[in-house]
N, CA, C and O atoms as a GROMACS GRO file, in nm:
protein
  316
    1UNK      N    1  -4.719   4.599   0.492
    1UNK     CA    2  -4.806   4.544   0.595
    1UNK      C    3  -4.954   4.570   0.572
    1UNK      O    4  -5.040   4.519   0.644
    2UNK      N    5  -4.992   4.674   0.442
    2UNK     CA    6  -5.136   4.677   0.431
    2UNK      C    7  -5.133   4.676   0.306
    2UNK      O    8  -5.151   4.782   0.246
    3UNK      N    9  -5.112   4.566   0.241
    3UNK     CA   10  -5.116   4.556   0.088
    3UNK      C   11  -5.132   4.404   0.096
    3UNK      O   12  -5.046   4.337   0.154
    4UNK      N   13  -5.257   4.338   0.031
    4UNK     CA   14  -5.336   4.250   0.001
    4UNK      C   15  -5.243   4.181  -0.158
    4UNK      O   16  -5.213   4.262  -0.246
    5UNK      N   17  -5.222   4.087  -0.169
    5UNK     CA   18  -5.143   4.062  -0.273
    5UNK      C   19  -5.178   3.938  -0.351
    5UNK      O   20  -5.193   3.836  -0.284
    6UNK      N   21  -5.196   3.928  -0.490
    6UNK     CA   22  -5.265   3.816  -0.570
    6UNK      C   23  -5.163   3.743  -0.667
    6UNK      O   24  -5.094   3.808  -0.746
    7UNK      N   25  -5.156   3.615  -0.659
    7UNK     CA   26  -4.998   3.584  -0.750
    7UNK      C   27  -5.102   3.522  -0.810
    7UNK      O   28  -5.190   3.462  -0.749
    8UNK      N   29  -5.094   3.536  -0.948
    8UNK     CA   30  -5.141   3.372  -1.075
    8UNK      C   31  -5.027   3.356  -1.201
    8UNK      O   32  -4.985   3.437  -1.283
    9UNK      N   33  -5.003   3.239  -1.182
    9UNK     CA   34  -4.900   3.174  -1.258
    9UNK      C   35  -4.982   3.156  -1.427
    9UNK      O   36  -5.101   3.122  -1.433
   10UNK      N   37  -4.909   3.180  -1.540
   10UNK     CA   38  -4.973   3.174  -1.631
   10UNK      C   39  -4.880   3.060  -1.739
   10UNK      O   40  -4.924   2.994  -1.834
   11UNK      N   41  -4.770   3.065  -1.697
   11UNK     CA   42  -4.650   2.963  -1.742
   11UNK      C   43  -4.556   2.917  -1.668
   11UNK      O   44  -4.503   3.000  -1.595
   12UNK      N   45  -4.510   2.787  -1.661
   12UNK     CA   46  -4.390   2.802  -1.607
   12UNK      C   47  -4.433   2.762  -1.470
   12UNK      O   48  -4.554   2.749  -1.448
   13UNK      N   49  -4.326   2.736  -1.357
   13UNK     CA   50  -4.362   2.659  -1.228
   13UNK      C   51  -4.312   2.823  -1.116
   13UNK      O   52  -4.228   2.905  -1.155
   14UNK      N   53  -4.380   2.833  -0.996
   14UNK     CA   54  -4.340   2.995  -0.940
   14UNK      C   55  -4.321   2.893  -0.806
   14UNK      O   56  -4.381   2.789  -0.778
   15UNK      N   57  -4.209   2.968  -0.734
   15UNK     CA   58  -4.180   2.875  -0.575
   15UNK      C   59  -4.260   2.985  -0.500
   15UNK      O   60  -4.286   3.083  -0.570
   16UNK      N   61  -4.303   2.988  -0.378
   16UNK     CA   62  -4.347   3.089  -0.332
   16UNK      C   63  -4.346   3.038  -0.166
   16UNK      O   64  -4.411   2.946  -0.116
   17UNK      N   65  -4.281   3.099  -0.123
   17UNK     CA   66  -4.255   3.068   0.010
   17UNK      C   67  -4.340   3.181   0.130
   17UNK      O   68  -4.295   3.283   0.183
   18UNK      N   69  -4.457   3.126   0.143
   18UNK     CA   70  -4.545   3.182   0.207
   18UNK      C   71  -4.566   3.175   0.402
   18UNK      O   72  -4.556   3.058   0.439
   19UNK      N   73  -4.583   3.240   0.479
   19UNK     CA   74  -4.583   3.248   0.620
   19UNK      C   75  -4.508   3.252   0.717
   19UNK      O   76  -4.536   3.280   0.834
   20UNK      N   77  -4.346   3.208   0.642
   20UNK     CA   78  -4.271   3.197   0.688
   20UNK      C   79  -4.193   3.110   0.681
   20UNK      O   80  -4.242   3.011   0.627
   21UNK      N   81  -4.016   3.090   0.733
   21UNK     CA   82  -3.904   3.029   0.683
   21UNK      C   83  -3.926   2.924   0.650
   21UNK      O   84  -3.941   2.840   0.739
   22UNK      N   85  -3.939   2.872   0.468
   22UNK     CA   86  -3.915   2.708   0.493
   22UNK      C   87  -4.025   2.635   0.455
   22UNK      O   88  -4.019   2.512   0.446
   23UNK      N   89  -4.144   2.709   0.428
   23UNK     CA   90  -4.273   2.684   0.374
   23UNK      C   91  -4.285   2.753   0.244
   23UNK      O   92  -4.312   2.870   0.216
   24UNK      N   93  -4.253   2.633   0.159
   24UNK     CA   94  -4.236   2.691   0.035
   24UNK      C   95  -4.329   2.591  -0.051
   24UNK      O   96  -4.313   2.472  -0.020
   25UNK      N   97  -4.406   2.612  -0.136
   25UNK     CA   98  -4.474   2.547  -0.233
   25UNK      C   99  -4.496   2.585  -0.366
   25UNK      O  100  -4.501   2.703  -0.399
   26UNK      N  101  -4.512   2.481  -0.454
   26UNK     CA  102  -4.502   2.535  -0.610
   26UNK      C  103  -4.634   2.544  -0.683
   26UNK      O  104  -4.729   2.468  -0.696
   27UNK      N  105  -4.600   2.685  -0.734
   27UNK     CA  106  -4.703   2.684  -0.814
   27UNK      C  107  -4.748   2.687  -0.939
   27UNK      O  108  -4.754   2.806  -0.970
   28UNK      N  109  -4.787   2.613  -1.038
   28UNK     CA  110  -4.776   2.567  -1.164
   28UNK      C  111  -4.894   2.636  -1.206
   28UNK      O  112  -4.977   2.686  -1.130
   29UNK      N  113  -4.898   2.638  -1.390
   29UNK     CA  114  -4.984   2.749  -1.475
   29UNK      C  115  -5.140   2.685  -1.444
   29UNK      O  116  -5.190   2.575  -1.469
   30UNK      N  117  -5.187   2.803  -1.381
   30UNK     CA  118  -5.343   2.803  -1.374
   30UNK      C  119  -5.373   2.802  -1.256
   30UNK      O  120  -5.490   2.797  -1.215
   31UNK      N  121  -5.245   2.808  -1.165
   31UNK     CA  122  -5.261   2.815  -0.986
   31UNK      C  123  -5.274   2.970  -0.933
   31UNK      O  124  -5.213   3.064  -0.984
   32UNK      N  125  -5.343   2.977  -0.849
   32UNK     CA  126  -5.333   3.144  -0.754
   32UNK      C  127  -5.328   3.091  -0.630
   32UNK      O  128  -5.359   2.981  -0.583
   33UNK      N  129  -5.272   3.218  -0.574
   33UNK     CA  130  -5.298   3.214  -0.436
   33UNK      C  131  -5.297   3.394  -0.377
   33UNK      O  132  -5.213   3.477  -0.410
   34UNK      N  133  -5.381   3.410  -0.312
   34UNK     CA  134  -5.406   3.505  -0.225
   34UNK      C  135  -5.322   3.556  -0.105
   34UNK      O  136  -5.335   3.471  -0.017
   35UNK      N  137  -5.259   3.634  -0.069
   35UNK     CA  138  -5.180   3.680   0.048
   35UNK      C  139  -5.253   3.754   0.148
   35UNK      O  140  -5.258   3.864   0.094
   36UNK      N  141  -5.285   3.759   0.205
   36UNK     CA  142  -5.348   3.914   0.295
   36UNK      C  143  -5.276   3.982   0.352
   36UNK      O  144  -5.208   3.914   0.428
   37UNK      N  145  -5.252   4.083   0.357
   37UNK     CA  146  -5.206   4.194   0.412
   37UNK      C  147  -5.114   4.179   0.548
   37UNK      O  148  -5.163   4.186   0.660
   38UNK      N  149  -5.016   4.163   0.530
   38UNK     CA  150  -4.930   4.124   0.635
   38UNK      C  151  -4.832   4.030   0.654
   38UNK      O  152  -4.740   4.034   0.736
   39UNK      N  153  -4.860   3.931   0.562
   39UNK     CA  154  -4.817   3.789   0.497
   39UNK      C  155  -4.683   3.784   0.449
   39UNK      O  156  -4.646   3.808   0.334
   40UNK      N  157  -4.590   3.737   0.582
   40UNK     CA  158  -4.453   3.719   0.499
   40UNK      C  159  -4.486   3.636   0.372
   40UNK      O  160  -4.568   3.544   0.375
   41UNK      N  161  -4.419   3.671   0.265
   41UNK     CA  162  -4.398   3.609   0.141
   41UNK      C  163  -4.272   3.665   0.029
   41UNK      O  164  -4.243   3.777  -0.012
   42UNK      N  165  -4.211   3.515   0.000
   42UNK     CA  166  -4.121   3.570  -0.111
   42UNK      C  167  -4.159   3.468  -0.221
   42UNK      O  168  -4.247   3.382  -0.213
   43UNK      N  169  -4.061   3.497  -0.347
   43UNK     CA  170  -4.126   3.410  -0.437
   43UNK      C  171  -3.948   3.400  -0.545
   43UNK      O  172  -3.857   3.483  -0.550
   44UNK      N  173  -3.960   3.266  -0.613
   44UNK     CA  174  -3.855   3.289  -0.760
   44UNK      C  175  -3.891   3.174  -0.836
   44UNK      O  176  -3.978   3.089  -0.812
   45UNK      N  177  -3.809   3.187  -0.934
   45UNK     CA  178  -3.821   3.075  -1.019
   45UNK      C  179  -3.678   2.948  -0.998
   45UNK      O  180  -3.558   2.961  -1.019
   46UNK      N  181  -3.752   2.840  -0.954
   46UNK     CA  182  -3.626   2.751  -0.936
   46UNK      C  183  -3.592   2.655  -1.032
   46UNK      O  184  -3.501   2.571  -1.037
   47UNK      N  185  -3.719   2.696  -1.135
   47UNK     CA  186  -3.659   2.551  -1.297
   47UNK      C  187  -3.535   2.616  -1.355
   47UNK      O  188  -3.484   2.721  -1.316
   48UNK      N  189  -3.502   2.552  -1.439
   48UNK     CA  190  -3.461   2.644  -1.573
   48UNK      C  191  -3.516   2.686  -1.646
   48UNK      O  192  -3.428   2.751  -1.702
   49UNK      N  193  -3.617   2.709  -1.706
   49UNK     CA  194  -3.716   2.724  -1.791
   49UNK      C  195  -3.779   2.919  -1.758
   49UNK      O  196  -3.720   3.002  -1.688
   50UNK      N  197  -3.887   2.936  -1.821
   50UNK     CA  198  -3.908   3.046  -1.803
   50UNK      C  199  -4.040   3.069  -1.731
   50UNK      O  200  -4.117   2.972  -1.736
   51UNK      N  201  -4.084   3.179  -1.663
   51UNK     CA  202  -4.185   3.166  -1.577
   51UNK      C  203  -4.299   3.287  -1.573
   51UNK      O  204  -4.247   3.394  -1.605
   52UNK      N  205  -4.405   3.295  -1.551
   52UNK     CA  206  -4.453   3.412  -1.593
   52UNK      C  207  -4.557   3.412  -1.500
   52UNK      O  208  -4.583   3.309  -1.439
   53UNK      N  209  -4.630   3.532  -1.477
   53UNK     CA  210  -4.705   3.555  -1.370
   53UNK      C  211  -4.750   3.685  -1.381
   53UNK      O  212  -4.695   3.775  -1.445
   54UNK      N  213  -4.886   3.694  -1.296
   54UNK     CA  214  -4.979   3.809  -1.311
   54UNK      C  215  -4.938   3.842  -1.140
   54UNK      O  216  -4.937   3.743  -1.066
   55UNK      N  217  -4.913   3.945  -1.094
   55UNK     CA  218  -4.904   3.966  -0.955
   55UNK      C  219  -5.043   4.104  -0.932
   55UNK      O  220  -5.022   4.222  -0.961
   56UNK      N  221  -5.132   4.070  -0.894
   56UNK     CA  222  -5.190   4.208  -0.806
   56UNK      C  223  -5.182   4.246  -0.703
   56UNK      O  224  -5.216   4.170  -0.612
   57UNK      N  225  -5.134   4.376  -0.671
   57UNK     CA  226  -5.159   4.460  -0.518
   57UNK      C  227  -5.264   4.516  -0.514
   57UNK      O  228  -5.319   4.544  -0.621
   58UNK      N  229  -5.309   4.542  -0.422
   58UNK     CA  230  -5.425   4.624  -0.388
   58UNK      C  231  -5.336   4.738  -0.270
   58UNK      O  232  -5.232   4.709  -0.211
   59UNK      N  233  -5.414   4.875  -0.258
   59UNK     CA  234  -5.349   4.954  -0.180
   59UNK      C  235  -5.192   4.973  -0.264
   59UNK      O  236  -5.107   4.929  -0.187
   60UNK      N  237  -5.156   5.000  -0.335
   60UNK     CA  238  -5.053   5.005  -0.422
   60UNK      C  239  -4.946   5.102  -0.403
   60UNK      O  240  -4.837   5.096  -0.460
   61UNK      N  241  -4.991   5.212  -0.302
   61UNK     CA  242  -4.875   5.300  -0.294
   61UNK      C  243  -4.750   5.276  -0.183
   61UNK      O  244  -4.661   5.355  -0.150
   62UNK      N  245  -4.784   5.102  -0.126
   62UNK     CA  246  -4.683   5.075  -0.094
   62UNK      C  247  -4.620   4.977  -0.156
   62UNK      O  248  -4.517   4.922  -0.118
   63UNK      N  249  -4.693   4.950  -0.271
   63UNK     CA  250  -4.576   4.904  -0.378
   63UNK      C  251  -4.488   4.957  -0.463
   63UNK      O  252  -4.374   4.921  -0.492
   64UNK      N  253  -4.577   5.077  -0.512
   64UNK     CA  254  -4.486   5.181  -0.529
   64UNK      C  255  -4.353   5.201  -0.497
   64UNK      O  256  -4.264   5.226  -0.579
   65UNK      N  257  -4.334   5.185  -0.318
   65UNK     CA  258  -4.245   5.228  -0.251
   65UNK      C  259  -4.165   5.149  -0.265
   65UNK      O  260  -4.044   5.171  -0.266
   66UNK      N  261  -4.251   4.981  -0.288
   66UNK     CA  262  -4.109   4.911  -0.274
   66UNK      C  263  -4.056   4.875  -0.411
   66UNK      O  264  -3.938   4.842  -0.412
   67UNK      N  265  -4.086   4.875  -0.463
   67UNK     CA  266  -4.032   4.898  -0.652
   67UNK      C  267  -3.965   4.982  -0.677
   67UNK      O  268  -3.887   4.966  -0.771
   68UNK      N  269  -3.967   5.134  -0.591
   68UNK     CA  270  -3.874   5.231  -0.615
   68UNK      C  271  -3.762   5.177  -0.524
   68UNK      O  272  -3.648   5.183  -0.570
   69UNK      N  273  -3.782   5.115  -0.381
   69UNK     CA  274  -3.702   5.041  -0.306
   69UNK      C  275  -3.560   4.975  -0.375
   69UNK      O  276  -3.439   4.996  -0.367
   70UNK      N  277  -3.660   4.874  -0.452
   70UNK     CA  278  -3.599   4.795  -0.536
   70UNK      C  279  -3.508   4.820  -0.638
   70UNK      O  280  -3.406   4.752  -0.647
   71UNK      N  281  -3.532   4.903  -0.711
   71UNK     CA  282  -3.482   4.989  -0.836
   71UNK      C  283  -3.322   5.060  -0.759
   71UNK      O  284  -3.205   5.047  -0.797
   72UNK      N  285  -3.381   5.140  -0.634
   72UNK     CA  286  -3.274   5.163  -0.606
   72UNK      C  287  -3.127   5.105  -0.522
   72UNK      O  288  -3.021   5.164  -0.501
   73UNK      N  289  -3.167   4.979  -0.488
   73UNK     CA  290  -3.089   4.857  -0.429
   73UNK      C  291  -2.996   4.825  -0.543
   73UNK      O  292  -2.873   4.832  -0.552
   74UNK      N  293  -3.115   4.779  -0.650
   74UNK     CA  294  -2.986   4.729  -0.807
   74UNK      C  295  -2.909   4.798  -0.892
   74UNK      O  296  -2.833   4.751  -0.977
   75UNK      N  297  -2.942   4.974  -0.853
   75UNK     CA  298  -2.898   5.138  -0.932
   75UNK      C  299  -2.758   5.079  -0.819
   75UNK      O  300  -2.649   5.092  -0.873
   76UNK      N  301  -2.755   5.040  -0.724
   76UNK     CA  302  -2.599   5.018  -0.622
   76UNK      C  303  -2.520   4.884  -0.643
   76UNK      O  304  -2.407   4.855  -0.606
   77UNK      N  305  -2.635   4.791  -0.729
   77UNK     CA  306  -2.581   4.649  -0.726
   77UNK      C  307  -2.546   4.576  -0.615
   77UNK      O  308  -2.447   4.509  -0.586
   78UNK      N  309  -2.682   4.610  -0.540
   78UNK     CA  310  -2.714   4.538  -0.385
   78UNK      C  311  -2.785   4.442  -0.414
   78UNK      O  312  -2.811   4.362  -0.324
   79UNK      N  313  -2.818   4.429  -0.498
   79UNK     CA  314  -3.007   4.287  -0.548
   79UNK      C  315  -2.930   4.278  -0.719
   79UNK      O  316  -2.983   4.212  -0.808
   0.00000   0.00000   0.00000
């Protein structure tokens, strides 16, 4: 909720479903978009192909948290 977040696509097409359920838009190589701090957002890749991306957080030690989050969801084979 206080982590500012920067997506740029560098290959490849990124879905990114921003504000909430159902608002989803694509973003193709050389696109960004900005989140602010609070901003439901999820994101995947829906081609077949491969996809690549620069993500920045700012305030980072709650990304931290959720990467260790994460790590430990798929250590159970929950994600």
């Amino acid at each position: 909720p206080t982590m500012d977040e920067t997506f740029e696509v560098v290959a490849g097409e990124l879905m990114m479903e921003i504000g909430g359920k159902d608002q989803w838009r694509t973003l193709r190589a050389g696109d960004r978009v900005e989140i602010p701090a609070g901003m439901p957002h999820s994101f995947r890749n829906a081609s077949d192909g491969w996809t690549s991306f620069v993500s920045t957080a700012t305030r980072g030690v709650e990304f931290e948290r959720f990467l260790l989050s994460m790590i430990g969801l798929a250590t159970e084979g929950r994600t």
